[in-house]
C-alpha positions in Angstrom: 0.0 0.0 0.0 1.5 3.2 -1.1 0.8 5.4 1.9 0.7 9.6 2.8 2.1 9.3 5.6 6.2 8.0 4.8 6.3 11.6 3.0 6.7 15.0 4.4 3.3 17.7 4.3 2.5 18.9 1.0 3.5 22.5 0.5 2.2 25.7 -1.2 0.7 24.4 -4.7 2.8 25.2 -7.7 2.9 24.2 -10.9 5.9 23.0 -13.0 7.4 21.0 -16.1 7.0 20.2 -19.4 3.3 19.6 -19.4 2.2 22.4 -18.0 3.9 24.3 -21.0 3.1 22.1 -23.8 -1.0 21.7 -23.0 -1.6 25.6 -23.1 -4.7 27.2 -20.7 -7.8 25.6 -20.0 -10.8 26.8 -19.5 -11.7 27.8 -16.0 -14.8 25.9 -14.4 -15.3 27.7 -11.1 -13.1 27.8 -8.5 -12.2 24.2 -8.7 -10.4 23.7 -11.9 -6.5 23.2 -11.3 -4.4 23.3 -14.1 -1.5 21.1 -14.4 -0.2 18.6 -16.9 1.6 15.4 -17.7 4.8 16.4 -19.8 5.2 15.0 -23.1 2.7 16.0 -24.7 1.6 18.5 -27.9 0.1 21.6 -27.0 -3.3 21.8 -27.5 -6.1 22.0 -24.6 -5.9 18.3 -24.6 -2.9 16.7 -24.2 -2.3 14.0 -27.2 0.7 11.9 -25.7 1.1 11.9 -22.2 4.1 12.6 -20.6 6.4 13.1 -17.8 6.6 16.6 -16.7 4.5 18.9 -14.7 5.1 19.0 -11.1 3.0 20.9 -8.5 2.2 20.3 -4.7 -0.6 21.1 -3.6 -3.0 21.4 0.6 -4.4 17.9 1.3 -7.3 19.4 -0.1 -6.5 20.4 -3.9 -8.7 21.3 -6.0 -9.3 19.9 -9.2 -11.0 19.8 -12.9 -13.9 18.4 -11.9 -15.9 15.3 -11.5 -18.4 13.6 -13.4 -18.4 11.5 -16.7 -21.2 11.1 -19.5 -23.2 8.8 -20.2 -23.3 7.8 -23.7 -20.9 6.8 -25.8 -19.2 9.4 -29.1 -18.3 8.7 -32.5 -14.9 8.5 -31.7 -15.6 4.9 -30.6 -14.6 4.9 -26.7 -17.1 3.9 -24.3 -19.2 5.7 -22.3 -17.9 6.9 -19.2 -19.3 6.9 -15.6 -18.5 8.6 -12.6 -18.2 6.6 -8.9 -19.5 7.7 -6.3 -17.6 8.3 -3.7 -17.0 6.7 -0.2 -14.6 4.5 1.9 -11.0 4.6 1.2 -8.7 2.2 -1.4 -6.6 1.7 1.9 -9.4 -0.1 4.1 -8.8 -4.1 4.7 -9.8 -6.1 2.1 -10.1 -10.3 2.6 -8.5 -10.7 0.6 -5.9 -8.0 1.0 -4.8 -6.2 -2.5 -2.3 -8.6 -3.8 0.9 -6.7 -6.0 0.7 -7.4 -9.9 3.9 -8.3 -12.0 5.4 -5.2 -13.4 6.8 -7.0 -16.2 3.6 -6.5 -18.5 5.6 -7.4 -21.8 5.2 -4.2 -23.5 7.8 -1.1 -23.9 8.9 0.1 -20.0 6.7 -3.2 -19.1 3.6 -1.8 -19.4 0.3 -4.1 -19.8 -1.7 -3.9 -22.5 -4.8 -2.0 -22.7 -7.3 -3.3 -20.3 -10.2 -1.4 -21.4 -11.6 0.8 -24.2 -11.0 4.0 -24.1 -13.3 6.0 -22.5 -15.3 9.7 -24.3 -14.5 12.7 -22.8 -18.1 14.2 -20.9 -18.4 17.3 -18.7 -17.3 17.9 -15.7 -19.3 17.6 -12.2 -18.7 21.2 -10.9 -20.0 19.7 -7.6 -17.1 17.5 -7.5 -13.9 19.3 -7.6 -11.8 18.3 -4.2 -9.0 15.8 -4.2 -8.3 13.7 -1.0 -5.5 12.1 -1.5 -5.5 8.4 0.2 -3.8 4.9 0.1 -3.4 3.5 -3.5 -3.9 -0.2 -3.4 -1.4 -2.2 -5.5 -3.0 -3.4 -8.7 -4.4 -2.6 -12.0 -6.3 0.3 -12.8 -8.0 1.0 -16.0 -9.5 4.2 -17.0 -12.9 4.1 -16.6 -13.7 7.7 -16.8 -12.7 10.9 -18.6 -13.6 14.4 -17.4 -13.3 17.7 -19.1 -14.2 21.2 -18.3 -13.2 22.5 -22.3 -15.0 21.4 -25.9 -15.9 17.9 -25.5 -15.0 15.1 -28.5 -12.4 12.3 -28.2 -11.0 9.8 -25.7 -8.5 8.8 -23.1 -7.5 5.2 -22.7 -4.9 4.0 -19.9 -3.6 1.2 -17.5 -2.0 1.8 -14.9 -0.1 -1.0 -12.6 1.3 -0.4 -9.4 3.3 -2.5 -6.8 3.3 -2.8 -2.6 6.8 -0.9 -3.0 6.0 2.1 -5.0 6.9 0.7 -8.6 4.3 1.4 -11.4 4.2 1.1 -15.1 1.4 3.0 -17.3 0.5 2.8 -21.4 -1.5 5.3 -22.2 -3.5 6.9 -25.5 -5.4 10.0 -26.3 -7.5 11.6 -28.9 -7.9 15.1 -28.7 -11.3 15.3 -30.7 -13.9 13.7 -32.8 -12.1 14.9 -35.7 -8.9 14.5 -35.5 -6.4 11.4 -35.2 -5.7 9.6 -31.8 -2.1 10.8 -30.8 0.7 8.3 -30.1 0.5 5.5 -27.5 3.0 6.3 -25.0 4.4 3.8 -22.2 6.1 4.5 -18.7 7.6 2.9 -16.1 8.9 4.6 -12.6 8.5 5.3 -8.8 5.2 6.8 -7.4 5.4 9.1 -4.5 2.2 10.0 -2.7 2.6 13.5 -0.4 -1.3 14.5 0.8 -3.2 15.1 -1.7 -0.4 15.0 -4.4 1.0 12.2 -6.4 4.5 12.5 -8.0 5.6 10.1 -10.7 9.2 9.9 -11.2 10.0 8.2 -14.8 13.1 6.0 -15.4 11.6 4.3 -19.2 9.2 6.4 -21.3 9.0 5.6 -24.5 6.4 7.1 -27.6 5.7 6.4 -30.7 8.8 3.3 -30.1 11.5 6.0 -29.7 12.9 6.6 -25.7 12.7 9.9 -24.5 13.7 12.2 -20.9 9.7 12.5 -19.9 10.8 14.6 -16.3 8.3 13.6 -13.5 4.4 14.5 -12.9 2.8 15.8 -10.3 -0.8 15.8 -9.8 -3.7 16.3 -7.3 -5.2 12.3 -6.5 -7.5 11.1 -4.5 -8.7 7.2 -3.7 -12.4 6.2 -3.2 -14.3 3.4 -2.6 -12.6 -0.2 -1.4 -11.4 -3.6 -2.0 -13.1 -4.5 -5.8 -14.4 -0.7 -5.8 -11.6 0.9 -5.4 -11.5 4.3 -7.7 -8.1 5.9 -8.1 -8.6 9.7 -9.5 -5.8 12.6 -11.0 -6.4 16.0 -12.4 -4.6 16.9 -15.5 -5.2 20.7 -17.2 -8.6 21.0 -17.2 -9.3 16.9 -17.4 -9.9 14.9 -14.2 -9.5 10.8 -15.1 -11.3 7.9 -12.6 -9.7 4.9 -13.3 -11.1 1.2 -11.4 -9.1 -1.1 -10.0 -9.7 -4.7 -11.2 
């Protein structure tokens, strides 16, 4: 279990790397939209690779882009999303207890292969807009969920693996609109560091479109809801807020 408290407080929230750049200004929902970014990715409101760069810390209590999903499906061919609801905590004792997956997935950085289909952007749930933070469970997480507070059209698919010891690897693809072309899938492999409500990934493979690159590190407002085989693992990126389930 990948725990809050082996890290020191968060401090003031700030916002930094190569994401934050690249994915240009989103549009402002309220008060709760934070923006921040995954580096590596094209600029454009919606990020079309995903990345390894933005870092920001944020109050236990970060706000975010939003919170819930649509319900029907787009012609860009992802499935409909849905948003949890929340309650309990990924951490809470689970019989049996969350068991840690292989990280050696077989692909690039040894990332598994999709687990789900991707998943059309809806609008965002303006009454949702806190992050928690929480215990992230070890397991696999697929994106179950996309969330965004701009123009709506196109998808985001991902899963994400993560051990007992802090050790994840993530493959990941996104389509910035109906119209347009789904952008590269990109893989990543690294440390995960959880500090409140903040989760910091710190990359040592990423590889896109089958060439290596320097992707940085994220950091992003989280939170973990539900438990056991409803556990709901939740980031904020620019504007976006993705739930994904834990199998």
């Amino acid at each position: 279990m990948i725990s809050p408290r082996l890290f020191s407080a968060a401090g003031p929230f700030q916002g930094r790397g190569r994401l934050a750049i690249l994915l240009g200004s989103a549009v402002l929902f309220g008060t709760g939209l934070t923006v921040l970014a995954c580096g590596g990715d094209e600029a454009s409101s919606t990020p079309t690779d995903d990345g390894g760069a933005s870092s920001s810390s944020s109050s236990s209590s970060s706000s975010s882009s939003g919170g819930s999903t649509s319900s029907s499906s787009s012609s860009s061919g992802g499935s409909s999303s849905g948003n949890p609801s929340d309650g309990g905590d990924g951490g809470e004792q689970c019989n049996p207890p969350p068991v840690a997956p292989n990280l050696d997935g077989g692909g690039a950085c040894g990332t598994l292969d999709f687990g789900a289909a991707a998943v059309d952007f809806g609008p965002v749930d303006a009454s949702d807009t806190v992050y928690d933070g929480g215990m992230l469970p070890p397991g696999i997480y697929d994106a179950v969920s996309a969330e965004r507070s701009s123009a709506a059209g196109g998808y985001w698919r991902e899963t994400f693996v993560v051990d007992d010891k802090g050790r994840f690897t993530r493959i990941r693809q996104i389509k910035a609109t109906n119209g347009g072309q789904p952008g590269p899938i990109s893989h990543r492999s690294g440390t995960v560091v959880v500090n409140g409500a903040n989760i910091t990934f710190k990359y040592d493979c990423a590889v896109t479109n089958d060439a290596g690159l320097d992707a940085g590190e994220d950091t992003l407002p989280f939170e973990v809801v539900g438990s056991c085989d409803k556990t709901y693992y939740k980031y904020g990126v620019t504007g976006i807020r993705i739930t994904l389930h834990r199998r």
